[in-house]
C-alpha positions as CSV (number, residue, x, y, z in Angstrom):
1,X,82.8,123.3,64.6
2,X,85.3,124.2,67.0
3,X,88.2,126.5,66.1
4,X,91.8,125.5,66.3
5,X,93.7,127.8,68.1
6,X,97.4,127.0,66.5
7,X,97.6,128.0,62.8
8,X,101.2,126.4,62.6
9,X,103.2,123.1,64.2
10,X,106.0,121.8,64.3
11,X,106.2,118.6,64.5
12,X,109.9,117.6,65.9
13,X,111.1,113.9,64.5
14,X,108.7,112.1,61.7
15,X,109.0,108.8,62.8
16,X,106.0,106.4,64.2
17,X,104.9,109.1,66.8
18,X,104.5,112.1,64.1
19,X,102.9,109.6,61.6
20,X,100.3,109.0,64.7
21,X,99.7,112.7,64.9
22,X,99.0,113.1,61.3
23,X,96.6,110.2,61.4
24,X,94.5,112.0,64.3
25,X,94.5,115.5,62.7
26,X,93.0,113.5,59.5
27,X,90.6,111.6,61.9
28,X,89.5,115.0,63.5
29,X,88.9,116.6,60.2
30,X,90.5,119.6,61.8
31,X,93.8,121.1,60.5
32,X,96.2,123.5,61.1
33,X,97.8,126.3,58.2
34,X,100.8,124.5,57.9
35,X,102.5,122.2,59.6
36,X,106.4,121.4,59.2
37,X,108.1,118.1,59.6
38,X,111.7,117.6,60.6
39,X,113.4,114.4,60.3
40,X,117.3,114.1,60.8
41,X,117.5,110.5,58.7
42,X,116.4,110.3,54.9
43,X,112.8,108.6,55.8
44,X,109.5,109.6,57.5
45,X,107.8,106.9,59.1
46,X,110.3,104.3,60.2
47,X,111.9,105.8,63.6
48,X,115.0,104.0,64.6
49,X,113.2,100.4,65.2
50,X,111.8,99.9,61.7
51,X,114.4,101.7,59.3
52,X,117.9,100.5,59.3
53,X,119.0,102.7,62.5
54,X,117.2,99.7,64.1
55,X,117.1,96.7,61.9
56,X,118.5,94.2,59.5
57,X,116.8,91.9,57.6
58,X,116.4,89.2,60.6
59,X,114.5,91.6,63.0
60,X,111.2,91.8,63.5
61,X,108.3,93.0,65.1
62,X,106.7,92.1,68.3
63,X,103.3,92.3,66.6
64,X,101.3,90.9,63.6
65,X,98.9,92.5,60.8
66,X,95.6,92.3,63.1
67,X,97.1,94.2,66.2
68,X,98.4,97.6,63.7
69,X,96.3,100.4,64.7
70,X,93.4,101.5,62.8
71,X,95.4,103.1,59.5
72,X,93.5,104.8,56.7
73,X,94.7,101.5,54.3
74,X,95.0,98.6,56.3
75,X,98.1,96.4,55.9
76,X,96.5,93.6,54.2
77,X,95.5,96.0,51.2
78,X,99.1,97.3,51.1
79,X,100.9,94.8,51.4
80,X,98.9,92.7,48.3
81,X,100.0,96.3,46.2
82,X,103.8,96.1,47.3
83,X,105.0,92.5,47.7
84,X,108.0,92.3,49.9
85,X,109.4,89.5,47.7
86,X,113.2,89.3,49.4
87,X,110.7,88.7,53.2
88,X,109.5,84.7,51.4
89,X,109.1,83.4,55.1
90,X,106.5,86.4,55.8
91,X,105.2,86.7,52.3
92,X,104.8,84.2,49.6
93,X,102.8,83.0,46.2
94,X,100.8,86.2,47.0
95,X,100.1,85.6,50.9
96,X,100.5,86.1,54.2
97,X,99.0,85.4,57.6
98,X,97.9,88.5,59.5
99,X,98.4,86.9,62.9
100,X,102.3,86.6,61.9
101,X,104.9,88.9,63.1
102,X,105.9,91.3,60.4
103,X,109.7,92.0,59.8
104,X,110.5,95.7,60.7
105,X,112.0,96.9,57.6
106,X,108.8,95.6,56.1
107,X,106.7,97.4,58.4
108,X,109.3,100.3,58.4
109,X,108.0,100.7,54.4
110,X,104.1,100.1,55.4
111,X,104.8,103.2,57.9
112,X,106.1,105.3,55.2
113,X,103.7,104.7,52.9
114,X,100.7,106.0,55.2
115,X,103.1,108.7,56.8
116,X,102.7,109.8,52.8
117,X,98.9,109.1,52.3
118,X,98.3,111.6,55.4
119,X,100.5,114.0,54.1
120,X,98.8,113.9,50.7
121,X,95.1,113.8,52.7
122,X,96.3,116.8,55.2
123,X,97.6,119.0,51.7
124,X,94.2,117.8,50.1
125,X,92.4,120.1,52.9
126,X,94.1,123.2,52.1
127,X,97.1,122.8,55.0
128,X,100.2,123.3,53.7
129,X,102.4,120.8,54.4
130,X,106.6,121.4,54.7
131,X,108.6,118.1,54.9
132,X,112.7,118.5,55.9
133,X,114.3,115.5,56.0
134,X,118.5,115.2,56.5
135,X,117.2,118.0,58.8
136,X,118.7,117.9,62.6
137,X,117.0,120.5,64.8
138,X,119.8,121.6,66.7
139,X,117.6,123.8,69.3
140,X,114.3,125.4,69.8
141,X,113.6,128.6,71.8
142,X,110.4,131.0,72.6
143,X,110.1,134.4,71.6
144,X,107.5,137.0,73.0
145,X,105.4,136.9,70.1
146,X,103.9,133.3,70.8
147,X,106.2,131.1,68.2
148,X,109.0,128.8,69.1
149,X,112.0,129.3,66.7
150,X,113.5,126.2,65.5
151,X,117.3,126.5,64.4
152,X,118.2,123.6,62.6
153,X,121.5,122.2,60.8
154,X,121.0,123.8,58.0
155,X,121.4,127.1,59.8
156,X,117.7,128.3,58.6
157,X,115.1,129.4,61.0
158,X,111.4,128.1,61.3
159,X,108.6,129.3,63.2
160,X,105.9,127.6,64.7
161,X,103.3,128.1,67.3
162,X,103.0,125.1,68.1
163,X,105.7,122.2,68.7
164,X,105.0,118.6,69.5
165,X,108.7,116.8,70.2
166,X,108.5,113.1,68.5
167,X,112.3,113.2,68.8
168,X,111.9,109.0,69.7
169,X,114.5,106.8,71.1
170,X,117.5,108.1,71.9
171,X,120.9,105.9,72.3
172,X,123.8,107.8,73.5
173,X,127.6,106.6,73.8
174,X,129.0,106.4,76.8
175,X,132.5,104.4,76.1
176,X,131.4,103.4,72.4
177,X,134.3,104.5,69.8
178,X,136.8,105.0,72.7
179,X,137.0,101.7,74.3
180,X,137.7,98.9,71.8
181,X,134.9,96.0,71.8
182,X,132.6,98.5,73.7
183,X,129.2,99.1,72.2
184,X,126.6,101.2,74.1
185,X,123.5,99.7,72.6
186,X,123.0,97.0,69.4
187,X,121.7,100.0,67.3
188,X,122.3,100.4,64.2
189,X,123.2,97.0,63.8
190,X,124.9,97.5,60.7
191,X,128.2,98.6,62.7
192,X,128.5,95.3,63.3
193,X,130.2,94.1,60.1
194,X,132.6,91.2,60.4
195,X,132.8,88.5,62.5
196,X,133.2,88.9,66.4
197,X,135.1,85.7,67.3
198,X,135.2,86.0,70.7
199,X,133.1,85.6,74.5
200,X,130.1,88.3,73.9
201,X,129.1,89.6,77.1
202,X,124.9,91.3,77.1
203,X,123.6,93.3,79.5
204,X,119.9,92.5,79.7
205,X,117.8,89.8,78.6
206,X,115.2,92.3,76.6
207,X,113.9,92.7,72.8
208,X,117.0,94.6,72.8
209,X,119.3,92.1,74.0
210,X,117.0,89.7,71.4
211,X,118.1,91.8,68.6
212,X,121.7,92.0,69.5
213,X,122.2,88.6,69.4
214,X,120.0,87.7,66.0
215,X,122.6,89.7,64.5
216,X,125.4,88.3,65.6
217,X,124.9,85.1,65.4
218,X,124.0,85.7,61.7
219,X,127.7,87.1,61.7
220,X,129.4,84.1,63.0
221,X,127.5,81.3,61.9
222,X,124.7,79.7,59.9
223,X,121.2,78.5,60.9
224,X,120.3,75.3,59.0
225,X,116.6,74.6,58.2
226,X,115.9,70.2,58.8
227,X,112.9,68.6,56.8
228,X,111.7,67.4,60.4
229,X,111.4,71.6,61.6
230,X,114.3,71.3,63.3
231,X,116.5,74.5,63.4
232,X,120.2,74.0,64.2
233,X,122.8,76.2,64.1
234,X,126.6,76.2,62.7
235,X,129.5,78.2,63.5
236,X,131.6,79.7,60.7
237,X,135.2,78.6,59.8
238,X,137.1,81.2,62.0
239,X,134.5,81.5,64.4
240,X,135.0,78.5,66.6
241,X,135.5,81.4,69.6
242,X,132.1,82.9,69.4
243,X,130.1,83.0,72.6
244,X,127.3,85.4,73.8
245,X,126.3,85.3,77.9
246,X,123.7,87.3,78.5
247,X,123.4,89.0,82.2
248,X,120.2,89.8,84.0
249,X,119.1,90.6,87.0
250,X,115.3,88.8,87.3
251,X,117.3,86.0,84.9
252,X,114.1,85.5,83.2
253,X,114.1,85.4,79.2
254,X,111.2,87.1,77.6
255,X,107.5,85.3,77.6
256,X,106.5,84.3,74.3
257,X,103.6,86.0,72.2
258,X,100.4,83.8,72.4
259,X,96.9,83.6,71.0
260,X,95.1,86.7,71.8
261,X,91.0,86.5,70.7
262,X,91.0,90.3,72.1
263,X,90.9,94.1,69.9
264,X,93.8,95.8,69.3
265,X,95.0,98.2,72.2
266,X,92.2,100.6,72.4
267,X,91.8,103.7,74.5
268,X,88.3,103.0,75.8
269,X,89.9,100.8,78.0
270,X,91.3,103.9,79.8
271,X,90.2,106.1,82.9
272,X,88.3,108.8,81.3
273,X,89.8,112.1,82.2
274,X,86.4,112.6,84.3
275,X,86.9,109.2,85.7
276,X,90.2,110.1,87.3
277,X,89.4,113.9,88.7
278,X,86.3,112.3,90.3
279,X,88.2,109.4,91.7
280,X,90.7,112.0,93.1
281,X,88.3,114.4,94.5
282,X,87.0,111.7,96.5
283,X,90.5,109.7,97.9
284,X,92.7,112.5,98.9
285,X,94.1,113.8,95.8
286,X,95.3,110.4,94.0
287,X,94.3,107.8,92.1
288,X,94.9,104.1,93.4
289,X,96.9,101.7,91.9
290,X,94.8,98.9,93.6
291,X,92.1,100.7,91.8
292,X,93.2,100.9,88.4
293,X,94.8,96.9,89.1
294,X,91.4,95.4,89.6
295,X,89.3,97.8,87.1
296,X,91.9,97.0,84.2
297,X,93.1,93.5,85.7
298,X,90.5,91.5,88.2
299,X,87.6,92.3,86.5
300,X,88.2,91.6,83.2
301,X,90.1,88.3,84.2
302,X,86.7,87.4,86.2
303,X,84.9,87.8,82.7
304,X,87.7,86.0,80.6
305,X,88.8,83.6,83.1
306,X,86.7,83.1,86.2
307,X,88.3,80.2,87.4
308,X,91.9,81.2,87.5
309,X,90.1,85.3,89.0
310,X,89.3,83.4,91.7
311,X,92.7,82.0,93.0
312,X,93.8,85.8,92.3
313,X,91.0,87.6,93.4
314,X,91.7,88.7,96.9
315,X,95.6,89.0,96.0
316,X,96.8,92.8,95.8
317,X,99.9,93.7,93.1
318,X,102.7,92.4,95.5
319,X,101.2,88.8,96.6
320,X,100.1,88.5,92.8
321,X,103.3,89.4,90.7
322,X,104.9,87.7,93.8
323,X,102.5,84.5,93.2
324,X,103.6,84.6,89.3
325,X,107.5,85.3,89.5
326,X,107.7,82.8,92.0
327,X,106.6,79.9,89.6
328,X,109.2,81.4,87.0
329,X,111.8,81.7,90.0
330,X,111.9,77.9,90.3
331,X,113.3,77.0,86.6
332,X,116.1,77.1,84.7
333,X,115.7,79.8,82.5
334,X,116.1,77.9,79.7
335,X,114.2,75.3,81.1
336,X,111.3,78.0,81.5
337,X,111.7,79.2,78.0
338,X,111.2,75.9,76.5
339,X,108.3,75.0,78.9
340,X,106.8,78.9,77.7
341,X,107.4,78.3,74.4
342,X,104.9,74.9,74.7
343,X,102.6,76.7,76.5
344,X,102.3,79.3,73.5
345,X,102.0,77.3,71.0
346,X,99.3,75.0,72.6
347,X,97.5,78.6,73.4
348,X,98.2,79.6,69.3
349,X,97.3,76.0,68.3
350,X,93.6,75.8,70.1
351,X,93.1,79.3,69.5
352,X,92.8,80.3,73.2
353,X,93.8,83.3,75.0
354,X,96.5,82.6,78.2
355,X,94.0,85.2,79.6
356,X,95.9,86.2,82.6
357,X,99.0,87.1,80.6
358,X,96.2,88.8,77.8
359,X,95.4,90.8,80.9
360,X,98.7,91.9,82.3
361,X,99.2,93.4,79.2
362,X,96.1,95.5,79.0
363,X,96.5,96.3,82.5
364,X,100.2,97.6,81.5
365,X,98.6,99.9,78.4
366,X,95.5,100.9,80.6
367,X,97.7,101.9,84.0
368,X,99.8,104.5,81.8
369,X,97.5,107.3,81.7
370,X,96.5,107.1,85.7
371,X,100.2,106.7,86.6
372,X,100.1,110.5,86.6
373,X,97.6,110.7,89.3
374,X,99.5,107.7,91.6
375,X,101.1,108.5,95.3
376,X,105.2,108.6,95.0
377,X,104.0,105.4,97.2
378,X,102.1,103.4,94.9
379,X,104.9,104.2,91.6
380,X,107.1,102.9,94.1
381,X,105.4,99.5,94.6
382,X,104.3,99.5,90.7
383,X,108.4,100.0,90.1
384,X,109.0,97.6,92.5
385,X,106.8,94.0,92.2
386,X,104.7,94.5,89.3
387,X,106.5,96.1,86.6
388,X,109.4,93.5,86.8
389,X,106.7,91.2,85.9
390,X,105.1,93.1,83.5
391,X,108.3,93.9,81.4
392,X,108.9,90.1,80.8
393,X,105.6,89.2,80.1
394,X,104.3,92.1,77.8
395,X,107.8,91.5,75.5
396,X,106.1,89.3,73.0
397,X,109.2,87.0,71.7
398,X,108.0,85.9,68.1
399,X,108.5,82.4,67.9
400,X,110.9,82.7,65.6
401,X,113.4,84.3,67.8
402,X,113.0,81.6,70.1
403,X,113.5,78.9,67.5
404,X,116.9,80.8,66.8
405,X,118.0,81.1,70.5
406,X,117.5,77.6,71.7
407,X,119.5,76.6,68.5
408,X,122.2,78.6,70.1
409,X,121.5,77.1,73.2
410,X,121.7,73.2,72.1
411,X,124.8,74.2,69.9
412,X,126.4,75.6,73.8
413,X,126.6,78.9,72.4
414,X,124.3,81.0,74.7
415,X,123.6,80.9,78.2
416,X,122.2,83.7,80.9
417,X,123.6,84.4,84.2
418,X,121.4,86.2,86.9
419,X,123.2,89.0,89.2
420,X,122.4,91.2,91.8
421,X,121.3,94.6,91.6
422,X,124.6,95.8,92.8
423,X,126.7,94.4,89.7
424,X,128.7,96.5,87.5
425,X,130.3,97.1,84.1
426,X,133.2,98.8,83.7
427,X,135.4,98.9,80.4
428,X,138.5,97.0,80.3
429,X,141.8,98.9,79.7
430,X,142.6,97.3,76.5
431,X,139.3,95.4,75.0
432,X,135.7,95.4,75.9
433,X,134.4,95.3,80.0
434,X,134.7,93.6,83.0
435,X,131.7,92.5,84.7
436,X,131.8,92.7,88.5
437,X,129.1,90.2,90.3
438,X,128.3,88.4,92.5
439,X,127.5,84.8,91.7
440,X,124.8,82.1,92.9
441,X,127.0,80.9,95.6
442,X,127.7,84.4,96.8
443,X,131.9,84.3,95.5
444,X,132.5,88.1,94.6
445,X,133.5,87.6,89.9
446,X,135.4,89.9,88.3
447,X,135.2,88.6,84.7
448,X,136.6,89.8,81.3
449,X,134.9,89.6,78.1
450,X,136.6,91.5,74.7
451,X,133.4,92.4,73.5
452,X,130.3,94.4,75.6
453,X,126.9,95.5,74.4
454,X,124.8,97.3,76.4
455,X,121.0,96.1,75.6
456,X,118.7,97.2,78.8
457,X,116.7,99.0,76.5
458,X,115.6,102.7,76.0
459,X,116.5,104.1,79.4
460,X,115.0,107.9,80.1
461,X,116.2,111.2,80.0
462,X,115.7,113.3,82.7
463,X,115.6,117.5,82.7
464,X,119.5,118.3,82.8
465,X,120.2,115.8,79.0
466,X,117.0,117.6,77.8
467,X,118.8,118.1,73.8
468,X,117.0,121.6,73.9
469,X,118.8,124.4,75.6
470,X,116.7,127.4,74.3
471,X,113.8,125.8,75.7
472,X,115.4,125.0,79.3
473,X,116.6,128.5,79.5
474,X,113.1,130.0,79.2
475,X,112.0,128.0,82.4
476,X,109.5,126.3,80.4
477,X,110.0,122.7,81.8
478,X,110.3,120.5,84.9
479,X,111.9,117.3,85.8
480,X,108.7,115.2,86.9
481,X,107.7,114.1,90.6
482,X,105.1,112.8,92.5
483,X,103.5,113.8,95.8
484,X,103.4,111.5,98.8
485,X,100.3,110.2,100.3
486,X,102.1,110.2,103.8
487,X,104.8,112.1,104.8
488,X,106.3,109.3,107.3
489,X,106.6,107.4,104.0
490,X,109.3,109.9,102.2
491,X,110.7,110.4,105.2
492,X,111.6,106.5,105.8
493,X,113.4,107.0,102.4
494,X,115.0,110.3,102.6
495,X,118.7,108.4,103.7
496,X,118.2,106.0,100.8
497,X,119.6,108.0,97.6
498,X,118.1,105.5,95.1
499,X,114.8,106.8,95.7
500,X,115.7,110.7,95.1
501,X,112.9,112.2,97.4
502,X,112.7,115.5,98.4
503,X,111.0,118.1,100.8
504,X,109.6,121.1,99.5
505,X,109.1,124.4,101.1
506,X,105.3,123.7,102.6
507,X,106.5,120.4,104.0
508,X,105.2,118.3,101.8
509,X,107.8,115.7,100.3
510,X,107.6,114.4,96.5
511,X,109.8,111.6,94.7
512,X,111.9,112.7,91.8
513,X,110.5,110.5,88.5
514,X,112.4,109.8,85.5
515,X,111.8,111.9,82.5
516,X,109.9,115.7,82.2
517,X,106.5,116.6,83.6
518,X,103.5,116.8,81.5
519,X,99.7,116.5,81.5
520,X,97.2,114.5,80.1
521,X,97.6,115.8,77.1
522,X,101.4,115.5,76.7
523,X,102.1,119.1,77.4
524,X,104.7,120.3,79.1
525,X,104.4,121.9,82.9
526,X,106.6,124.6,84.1
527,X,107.7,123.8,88.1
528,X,105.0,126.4,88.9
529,X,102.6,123.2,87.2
530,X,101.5,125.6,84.6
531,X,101.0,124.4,81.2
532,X,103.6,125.5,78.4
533,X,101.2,126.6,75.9
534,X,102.0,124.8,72.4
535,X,105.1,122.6,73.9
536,X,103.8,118.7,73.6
537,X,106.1,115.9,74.9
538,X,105.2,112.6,72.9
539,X,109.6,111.4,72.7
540,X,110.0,108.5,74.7
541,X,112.9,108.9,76.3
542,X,111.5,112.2,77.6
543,X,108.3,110.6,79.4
544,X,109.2,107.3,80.8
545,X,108.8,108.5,84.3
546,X,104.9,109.2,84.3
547,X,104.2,106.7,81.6
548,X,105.5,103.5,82.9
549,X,104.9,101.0,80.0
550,X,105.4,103.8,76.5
551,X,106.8,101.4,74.1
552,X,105.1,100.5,71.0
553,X,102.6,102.0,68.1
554,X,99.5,101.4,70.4
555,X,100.8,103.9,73.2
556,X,101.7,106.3,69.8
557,X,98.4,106.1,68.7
558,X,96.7,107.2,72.5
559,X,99.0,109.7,72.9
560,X,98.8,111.1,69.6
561,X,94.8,110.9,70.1
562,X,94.9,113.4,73.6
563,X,97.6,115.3,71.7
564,X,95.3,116.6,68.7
565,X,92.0,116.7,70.6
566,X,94.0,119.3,73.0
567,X,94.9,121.0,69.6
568,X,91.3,121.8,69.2
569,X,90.5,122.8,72.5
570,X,92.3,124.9,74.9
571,X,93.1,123.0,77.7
572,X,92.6,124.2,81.5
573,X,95.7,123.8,84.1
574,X,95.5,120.4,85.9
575,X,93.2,120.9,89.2
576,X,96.0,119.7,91.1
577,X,98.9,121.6,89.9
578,X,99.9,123.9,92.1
579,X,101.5,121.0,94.3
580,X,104.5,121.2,91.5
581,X,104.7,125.0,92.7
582,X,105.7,123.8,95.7
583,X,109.0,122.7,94.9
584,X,110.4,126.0,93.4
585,X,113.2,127.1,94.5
C-alpha cells in the first residue's frame, strides 16, 4: 500500500470540483488525517451553476441522468428517495427519463447530497473531516515549516500541507452597481427582480447568454402551453417595450443536444502520461495537435461513421472546421437553429448518434490534457479555426430552451446580430451601454440600449487577479506560456499585441496563455518550472489557458482523478520544465 505523503488538505471552495476530489480519495481508499473544507456560500456541492448564485427555477442543465459521472449512489436511486415535486415537467407520478436534462437546482441538491455521503464515507475511515461554510478565505501563504496558512473571514487561522484551490467560476463587476442598467454577467439571477421594460442588449450567444434571457423573459411575459405542442409566448401588461438582441461575433446560436449511444466522458480516452512523453521525445519536444485531432477525432469517426470519415479524412483542423462553419455561415441564424433543432430531434427520435458532432465533443474533452504539450503554434491554430467550432457545437441547448427562444422569436422579441471582432461596449452616461459595430453592409453603428448584460461566459484569470497575495509573494506561481516550434513563427507575431509573445533570455520565444501554469497533475509551477509542492490548481478561471475546453462535471471528475493519484505519489518535475526557467527575469 503506498503511503500518502500529506497528512492534512485543504480543500479551497466545496463546490462540484471539491465534491470530485472527495469522490476520488473514497475511490482510492487512501486518505489523508484531516482534511478541511471552506465554502464562502451556505451549501457544499452546488458551485455557482447549480445553487441559486446560478439558477432559478427555469435553468437547467446541459446534461441528463445517464451522462453524471460515476457517483457512489446513482441519480436514479436518489432521486426515487427525494422527489423534486415543484420540477412536474422533469419528475412526475414517480418518474423520470434519464436521457432528460435535469434542472440545476435539482441537480444542485443531488450534488449535495453525495458531497455529504463522502464526507460521512471519508469520517467512516478515521479522517477527520472539518467543514466551514459562510467561510471566505481571504488569503493563503507558506511558512518554512511545509504548511500553507489560510486566513479566512472569520479572522482564524488554518493550517494545511496541502491545498487544492476549487475556488470555481469567478464573475467580477466591472461597471455593475455604478452604471445604471449595467450588469456584468446574468449571475445570480435573482438580482433581476422586476420587470425590465425596455431594448436588452447581450453580449454572446452562449449557455450564458441562454440563461440570461430564460430569466427575463419569465420577468416580462408568459409562455403559454397549446394542446397541439405549440409554445407561444405573451408579453405582460407594462411590458409592451421588452426586447432582447443578442450580439455575436461567429452569429451562430448554440447546436442542440442530440442522441448520443456513447459512455459518459471517460479518461481512457486520454493520452496516457507515457503516451505523451514518448510522443515528445520523438517530435521535438511537442505533442501535435494533428496528432491528437485524428487519434481522438478521424479515427473514431472512421469506426462510427465511415462514410461521412471519408469526405473528412484527408482534411487537417482548418479545412475541416472550415468545411463545417461554412455550411452554418450560409443560414440565417435562426433559420439554422430551426433546421438544428430538426436534425436533433430526428437523431433523438431514431436513436442515432450525429456521430461527427458525438466526436467533436470527445475530441474537445480528450485534447485538454495534451494541450499542455502543444507548440505556441498549434494553440494558436486550435484558438483560432477549431475551437470557434467546438464552442458552439459542444454547448448542448436542451430542447427546451430552444422551444422557449423561438417563441420569442415568432412573437419578434429576439433576434441576433453578428459583429466584428473589433466591436465595443462602453456604458452609457446615464443608462445601460452603447454598442459600437460595424454592421453587414460595413456603416460604422453606435447604438444605445438602457439595459446591458454581459454573457460571454467564464473568461480566465491570469497571474496579476490571482485572489491570493500571500501565495504570489512567495514566488510560488507563474502566468502560463508555451514554447514555439519555430522561432520565425513568434517572431512574425512579435508587432501583433493580441498574441502577447515574448523572447526569453536563451533566444527562444514563448506565447503568453491565459490562466497560471501547472502540470499534469494540476499543480502549480514556479517560473523556474518547478513544482509547488502541495499547491493544486483545479478553479476554472485559473486554468483556462492550458485546458482549452474545462467546463463541466466530466472535466471535474479527470482532474480530480490526476489530482488524488498525485496525492499518493510524489510526483517528479515535468521532463521539459526547465524551458519555463527560461523566462526569468
Amino acid at each position: 500500500m503506498q503511503q500518502i505523503y500529506s497528512q492534512s488538505l485543504a480543500l479551497i471552495g466545496g463546490g462540484p470540483a471539491a465534491l470530485m476530489i472527495l469522490k476520488h480519495i473514497v475511490e482510492n481508499k487512501q486518505y489523508p488525517k484531516t482534511i478541511t473544507i471552506f465554502e464562502k456560500n451556505d451549501r457544499l456541492g452546488v458551485g455557482m451553476p447549480y445553487g441559486k448564485s446560478g439558477s432559478n427555477n427555469e435553468h437547467v442543465a446541459n446534461i441528463s441522468a445517464a451522462e453524471l459521472p460515476d457517483f457512489e449512489i446513482r441519480f436514479e436511486e436518489y432521486i426515487t428517495k427525494h422527489p423534486p415535486h415543484e420540477f412536474t415537467d422533469f419528475y412526475s407520478n414517480s418518474t423520470f427519463n434519464v436521457n432528460q436534462v435535469i434542472p440545476r437546482l435539482v441537480l444542485g441538491n443531488y450534488l449535495e447530497y453525495m458531497f455529504l455521503w463522502y464526507i460521512k464515507a471519508v469520517r467512516k475511515e478515521g479522517c477527520v473531516v472539518t467543514v466551514k461554510t459562510n467561510c471566505k478565505v481571504d488569503d493563503i501563504t507558506f511558512n518554512n515549516g511545509n504548511q500553507y496558512i489560510i486566513s479566512t473571514s472569520s479572522e482564524n487561522l488554518f493550517n494545511a500541507e496541502t491545498i487544492i484551490l476549487c475556488t470555481g467560476h469567478f464573475w467580477p463587476k466591472k461597471y455593475e452597481d455604478q452604471v445604471k442598467g449595467w450588469f456584468d454577467s446574468p449571475y445570480p439571477p435573482s438580482k433581476f427582480t422586476a420587470e425590465l421594460n425596455g431594448h436588452i442588449a447581450i453580449r454572446g450567444t452562449s449557455l450564458t447568454a441562454v440563461d440570461a434571457v430564460k430569466t427575463l423573459a419569465r420577468l416580462n411575459g408568459t409562455y403559454v402551453s397549446h394542446k397541439d405542442g405549440k409554445l407561444t409566448y405573451e408579453l405582460h401588461e407594462g411590458s409592451e417595450n421588452f426586447k432582447v438582441t443578442l450580439f455575436s461575433t461567429g452569429g451562430f446560436l448554440p447546436a442542440l443536444r442530440f442522441h448520443s449511444d456513447g459512455e459518459a466522458f471517460s479518461s481512457s480516452w486520454l493520452m496516457s502520461l507515457k503516451d505523451i512523453y514518448d510522443y515528445k521525445s520523438r517530435h521535438g519536444g511537442f505533442v501535435d495537435l494533428d496528432y491528437v485531432f485524428d487519434i481522438n477525432f478521424k479515427q473514431p469517426l472512421k469506426e462510427k461513421d465511415p462514410n461521412f470519415y471519408e469526405k473528412i479524412k484527408d482534411l487537417n483542423i482548418e479545412a475541416f472546421a472550415e468545411q463545417m462553419l461554412e455550411l452554418r455561415n450560409e443560414a440565417d441564424s435562426f433559420d439554422l437553429f430551426k433546421a438544428e433543432y430538426l436534425e436533433a430531434e430526428k437523431s433523438i427520435d431514431r436513436r442515432q448518434p450525429i456521430s461527427w458532432k458525438e466526436m467533436l465533443a470527445n475530441f474537445s474533452y480528450a485534447m485538454n490534457y495534451p494541450a499542455k504539450h502543444f507548440s505556441a503554434e498549434d494553440m494558436l491554430r486550435l484558438r483560432k479555426s477549431m475551437m470557434p467550432l467546438i464552442s458552439v457545437i459542444i454547448a448542448s441547448l436542451p430542447q427546451s430552451s430552444y422551444r422557449e427562444i423561438m417563441s420569442l422569436y415568432e412573437a419578434g422579441l429576439i433576434d441576433l446580430i453578428q459583429v466584428d471582432k473589433d466591436s465595443k461596449v462602453v456604458p452609457h452616461k446615464e443608462s445601460g451601454a452603447v454598442y459600437h459595430y460595424t454592421s453587414e453592409d460595413q456603416q460604422m453603428l453606435e447604438v444605445h440600449y438602457p439595459i446591458f448584460i454581459d454573457a460571454i461566459g467564464q473568461q480566465p484569470i491570469d497571474y496579476d487577479d490571482f485572489p491570493f497575495e500571500g501565495i504570489k509573494k512567495e514566488s510560488m506561481l507563474s502566468q502560463a506560456y508555451l514554447s514555439f516550434k519555430n522561432n520565425e513563427n513568434a517572431i512574425e507575431l512579435l508587432s501583433d499585441e493580441k498574441h502577447q509573445v515574448y523572447k526569453g533570455y536563451n533566444d527562444n520565444y514563448y506565447l503568453r496563455i491565459p490562466g497560471l501554469e501547472i502540470n499534469d497533475y494540476f499543480q502549480a509551477l514556479n517560473s523556474y518550472g518547478e513544482i509547488i509542492t502541495g499547491l493544486y490548481i483545479m478553479a476554472v478561471p485559473l486554468i483556462g489557458g492550458l485546458n482549452p475546453d474545462y467546463s463541466g462535471l466530466d472535466f471535474c471528475d479527470t482532474a480530480a482523478e490526476r489530482i488524488v493519484s498525485s496525492l499518493f505519489t510524489k510526483q517528479l518535475n515535468d521532463p521539459d520544465a526547465e524551458e519555463q526557467d527560461d523566462l526569468v527575469s
